[in-house]
Legacy VTK file of the C-alpha trace (Angstrom):
# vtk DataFile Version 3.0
C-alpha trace
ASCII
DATASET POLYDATA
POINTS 93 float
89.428 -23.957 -48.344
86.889 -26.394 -47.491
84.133 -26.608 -50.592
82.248 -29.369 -49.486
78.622 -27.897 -48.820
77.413 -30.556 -45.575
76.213 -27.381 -43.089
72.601 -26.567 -43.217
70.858 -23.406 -42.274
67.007 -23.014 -42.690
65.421 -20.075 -42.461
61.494 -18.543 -42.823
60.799 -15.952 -44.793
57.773 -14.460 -45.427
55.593 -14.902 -48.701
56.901 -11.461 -50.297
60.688 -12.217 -48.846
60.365 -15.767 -50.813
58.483 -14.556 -53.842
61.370 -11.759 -54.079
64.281 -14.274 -53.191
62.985 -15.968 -56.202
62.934 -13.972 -59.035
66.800 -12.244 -58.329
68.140 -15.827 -57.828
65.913 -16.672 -61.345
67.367 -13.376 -62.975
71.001 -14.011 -62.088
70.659 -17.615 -63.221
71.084 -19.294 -59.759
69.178 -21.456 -57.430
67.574 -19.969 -54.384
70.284 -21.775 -52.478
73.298 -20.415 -54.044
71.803 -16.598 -54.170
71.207 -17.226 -50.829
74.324 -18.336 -49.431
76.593 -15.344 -51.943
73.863 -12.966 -50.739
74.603 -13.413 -47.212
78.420 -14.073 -47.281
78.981 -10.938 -49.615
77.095 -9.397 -46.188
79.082 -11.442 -43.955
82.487 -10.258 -45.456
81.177 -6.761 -45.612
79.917 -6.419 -41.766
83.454 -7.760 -40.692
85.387 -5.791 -42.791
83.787 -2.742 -41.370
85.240 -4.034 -38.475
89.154 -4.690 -39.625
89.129 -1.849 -41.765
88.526 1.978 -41.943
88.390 4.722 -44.178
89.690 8.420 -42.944
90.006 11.542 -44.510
93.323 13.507 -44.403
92.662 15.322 -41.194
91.374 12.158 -39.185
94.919 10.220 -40.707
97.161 13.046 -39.242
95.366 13.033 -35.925
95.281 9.216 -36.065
98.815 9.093 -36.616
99.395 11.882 -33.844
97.768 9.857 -31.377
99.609 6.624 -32.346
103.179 8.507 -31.991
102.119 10.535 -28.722
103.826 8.683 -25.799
101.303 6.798 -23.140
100.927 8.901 -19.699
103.313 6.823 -17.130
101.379 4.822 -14.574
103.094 2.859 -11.974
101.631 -0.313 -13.314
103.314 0.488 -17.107
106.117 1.094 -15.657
106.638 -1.886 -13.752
105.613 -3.810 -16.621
107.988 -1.656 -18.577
110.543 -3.063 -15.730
110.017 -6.846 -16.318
112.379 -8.761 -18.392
111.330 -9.323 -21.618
109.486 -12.653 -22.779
111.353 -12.996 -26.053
115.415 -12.610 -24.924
116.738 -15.352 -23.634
118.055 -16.154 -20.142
121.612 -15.128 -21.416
119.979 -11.646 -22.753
LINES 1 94
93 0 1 2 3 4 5 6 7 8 9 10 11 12 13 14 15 16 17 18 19 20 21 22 23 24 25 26 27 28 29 30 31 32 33 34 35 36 37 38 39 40 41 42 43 44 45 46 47 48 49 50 51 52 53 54 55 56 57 58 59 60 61 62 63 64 65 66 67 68 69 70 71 72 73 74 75 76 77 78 79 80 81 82 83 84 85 86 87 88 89 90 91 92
């Protein structure tokens, strides 16, 4: 992982924003910089996460897992995908 800090962002804030900024990053013992950047990556990770993962209740799961085991409708173009050889066996397969 790299650690080497050589990427710069700048960004304005207003008066209140800085003044604010300030005294967290002063009451957790950090520069501005480094409550800055954890601010903002604990964010980062966060938004993306939401993303990758997903949180459902018993109901949605069964219905989820309903949907993932019901077969696709055929459609002549599936099924002469479905037709092809496959990529991944070789020419003696």
């Amino acid at each position: 992982m790299e650690t080497k800090k050589n990427q710069r962002i700048a960004v304005r804030a207003t008066e209140r924003q800085e003044k604010l900024i300030r005294r967290a990053a002063e009451a957790t013992d950090r520069s501005m910089t480094d409550f800055i950047l954890e601010s903002a990556s604990m964010e980062a990770e966060r938004v993306l996460s939401d993303r990758r993962w997903f949180i459902l209740n018993e109901a949605q799961w069964a219905d989820f897992n309903r949907l993932l085991d019901e077969p696709l409708p055929s459609t002549k173009k599936l099924d002469v995908l479905a037709s092809l050889p496959s990529p991944f066996s070789g020419p003696d397969k």
